[in-house]
Legacy VTK file of the C-alpha trace (Angstrom):
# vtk DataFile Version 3.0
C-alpha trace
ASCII
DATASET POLYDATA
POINTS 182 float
-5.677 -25.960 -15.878
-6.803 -29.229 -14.703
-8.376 -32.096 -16.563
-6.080 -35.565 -19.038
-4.388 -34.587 -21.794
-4.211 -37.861 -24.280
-0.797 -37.933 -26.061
-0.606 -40.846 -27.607
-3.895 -42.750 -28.340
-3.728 -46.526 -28.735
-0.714 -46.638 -31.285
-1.148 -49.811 -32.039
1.290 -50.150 -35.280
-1.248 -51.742 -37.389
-1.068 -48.992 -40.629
1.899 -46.651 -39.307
4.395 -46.123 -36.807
2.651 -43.688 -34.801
5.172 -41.204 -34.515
7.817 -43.686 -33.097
11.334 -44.383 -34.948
13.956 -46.588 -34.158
17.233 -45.541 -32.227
20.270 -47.898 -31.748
22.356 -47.245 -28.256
18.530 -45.603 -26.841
20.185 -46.552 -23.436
23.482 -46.727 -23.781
25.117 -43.451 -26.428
28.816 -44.588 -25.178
28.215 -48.176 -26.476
31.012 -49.724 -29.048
29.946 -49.553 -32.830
29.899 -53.439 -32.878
26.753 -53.050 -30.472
25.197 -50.488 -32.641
25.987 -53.032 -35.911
23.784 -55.693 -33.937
20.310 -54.036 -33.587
17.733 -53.987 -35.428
14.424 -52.387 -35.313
11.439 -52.818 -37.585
6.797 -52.444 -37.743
5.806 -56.428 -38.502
2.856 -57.403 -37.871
1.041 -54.416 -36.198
3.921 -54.319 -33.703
6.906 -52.340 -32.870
9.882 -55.168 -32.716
13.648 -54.958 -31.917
16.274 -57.172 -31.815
19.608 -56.957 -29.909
22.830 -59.755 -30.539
21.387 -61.353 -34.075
24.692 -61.528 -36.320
25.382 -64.811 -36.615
29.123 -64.938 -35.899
30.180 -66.012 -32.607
31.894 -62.688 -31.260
31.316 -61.129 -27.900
29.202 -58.177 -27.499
28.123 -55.999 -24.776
25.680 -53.435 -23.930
23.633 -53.048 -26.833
20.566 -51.190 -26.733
18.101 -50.196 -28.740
14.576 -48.801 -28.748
11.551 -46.381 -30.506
11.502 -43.079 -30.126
8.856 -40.267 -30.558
8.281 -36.668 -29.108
5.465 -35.631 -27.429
4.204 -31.806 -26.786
2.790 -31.830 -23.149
-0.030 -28.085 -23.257
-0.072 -28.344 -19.383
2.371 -29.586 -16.553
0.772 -32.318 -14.685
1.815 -36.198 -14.031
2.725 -38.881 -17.056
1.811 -42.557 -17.613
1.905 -44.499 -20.442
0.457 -47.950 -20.650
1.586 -50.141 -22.918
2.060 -54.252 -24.249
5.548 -55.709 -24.388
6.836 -59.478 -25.487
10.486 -60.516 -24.805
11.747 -63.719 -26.561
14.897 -65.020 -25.659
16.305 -68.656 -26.255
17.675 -70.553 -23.139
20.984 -70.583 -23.767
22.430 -67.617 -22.248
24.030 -67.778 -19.214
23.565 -66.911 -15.481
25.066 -63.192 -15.733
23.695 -62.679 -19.318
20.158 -60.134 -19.289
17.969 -58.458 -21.195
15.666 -55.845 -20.134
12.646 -53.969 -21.343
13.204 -50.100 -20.394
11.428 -46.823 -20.608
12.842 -42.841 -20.709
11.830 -39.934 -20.408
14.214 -37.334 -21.830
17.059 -39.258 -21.526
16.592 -40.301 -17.709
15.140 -44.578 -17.421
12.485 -44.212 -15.773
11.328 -46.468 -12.433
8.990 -49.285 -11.848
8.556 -51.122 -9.151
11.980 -49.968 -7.543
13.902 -50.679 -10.703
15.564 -49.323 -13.426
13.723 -51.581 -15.834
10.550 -53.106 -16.512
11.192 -56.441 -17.268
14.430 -58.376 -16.429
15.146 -61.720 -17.968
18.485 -63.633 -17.041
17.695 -67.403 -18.502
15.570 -67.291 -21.533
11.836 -66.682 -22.224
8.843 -66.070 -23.960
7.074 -63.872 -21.866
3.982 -63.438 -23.930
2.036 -60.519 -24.293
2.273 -58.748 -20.801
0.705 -54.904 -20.406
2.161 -52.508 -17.784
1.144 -48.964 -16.622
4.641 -47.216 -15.839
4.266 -43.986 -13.845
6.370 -41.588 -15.877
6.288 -38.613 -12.560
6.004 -34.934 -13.152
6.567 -33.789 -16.795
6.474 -29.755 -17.434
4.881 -27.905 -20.006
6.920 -28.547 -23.902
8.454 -31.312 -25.652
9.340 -34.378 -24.589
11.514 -37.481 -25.651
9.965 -41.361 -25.058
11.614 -44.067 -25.736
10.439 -47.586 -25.333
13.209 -50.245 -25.782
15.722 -52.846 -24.441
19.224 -53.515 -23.489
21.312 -56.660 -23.428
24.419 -56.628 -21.406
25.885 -59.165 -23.182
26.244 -61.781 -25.967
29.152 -64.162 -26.045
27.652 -67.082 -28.694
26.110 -66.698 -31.956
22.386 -67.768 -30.532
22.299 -65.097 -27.363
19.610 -62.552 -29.194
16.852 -60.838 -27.869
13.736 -59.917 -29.514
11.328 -57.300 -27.771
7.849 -56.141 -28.864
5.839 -53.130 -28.104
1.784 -52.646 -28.929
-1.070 -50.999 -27.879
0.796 -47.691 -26.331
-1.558 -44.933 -24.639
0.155 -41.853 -22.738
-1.696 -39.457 -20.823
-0.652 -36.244 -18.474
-2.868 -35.135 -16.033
-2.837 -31.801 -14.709
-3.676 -30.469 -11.248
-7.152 -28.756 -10.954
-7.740 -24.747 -10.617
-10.197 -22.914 -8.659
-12.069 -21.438 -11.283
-13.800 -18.246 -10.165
LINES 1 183
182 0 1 2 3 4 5 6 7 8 9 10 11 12 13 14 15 16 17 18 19 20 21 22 23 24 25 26 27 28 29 30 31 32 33 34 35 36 37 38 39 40 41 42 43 44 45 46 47 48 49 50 51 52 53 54 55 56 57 58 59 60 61 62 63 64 65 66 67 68 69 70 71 72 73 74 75 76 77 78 79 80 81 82 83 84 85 86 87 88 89 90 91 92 93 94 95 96 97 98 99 100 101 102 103 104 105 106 107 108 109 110 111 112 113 114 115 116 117 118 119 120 121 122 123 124 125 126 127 128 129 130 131 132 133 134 135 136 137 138 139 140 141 142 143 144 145 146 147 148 149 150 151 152 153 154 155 156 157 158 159 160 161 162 163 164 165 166 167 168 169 170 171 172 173 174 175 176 177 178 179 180 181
């Protein structure tokens, strides 16, 4: 059968979480514990938020990830998207081989945009502002299906090196190939 399924519909976080919870290590599930003791995830403001590196002591971390989570049921095999608002804030004093990305997956596998493993990649410091991206999510099959919309920070070697990612305004949709209909 042909024709857009609608899986998620504008979430936009304002009374609920939409389905979506929050997962430390979403990229990462070999990370140390003292990554996993260093994000947070929470719903202010109408707006899924995460923060990676926020302890307040001085000791180095790396590769902390973290991210929201919910599990779609696709009725017909076809091809995924899901469109959705991020905002990464970062202060400027990281440095030059610090990052912080904003990621997608799909079951487990990151998914690809624009020839990269990540959507967003920030290596100084920002505030990127509200930015909204369409990320092709390829073929999905028929059944269940894990998305998770999150970060990761390689690193954090001062007290100060946190990042803080956003998420709003999520639609996903799977469209299915047309039949001949006799």
């Amino acid at each position: 059968a042909g024709g857009t399924q609608t899986l998620i519909n504008n979430a936009n976080f304002t009374s609920s979480d939409s389905g979506f919870s929050y997962v430390d290590d979403a990229f990462d599930p070999n990370s140390s514990w003292s990554a996993r003791s260093h994000e947070d995830g929470s719903r202010p403001s109408g707006a899924l938020k995460l923060t990676m590196g926020d302890t307040g002591t001085s000791s180095e971390i790396d590769d902390m990830s973290a991210g929201f989570k919910t599990t779609v049921n696709v009725d017909n095999a076809g091809t995924g998207s899901i469109v959705f608002k991020y905002k990464m804030d970062r202060p400027s004093d990281f440095e030059n081989d610090e990052y912080a990305e904003v990621r997608v997956s799909v079951d487990g596998q990151l998914t690809t945009y624009n020839g990269h493993s990540y959507i967003m990649r920030d290596s100084g410091g920002t505030s990127t502002g509200w930015v909204t991206v369409t990320v092709d999510l390829g073929s999905l099959s028929s059944g269940s299906h894990d998305i998770i919309l999150g970060g990761y920070q390689n690193q954090r070697t001062e007290s100060s090196e946190n990042t803080t990612i956003q998420f709003d305004d999520v639609t996903m949709t799977v469209t299915g190939q047309a039949s001949n209909v006799t």
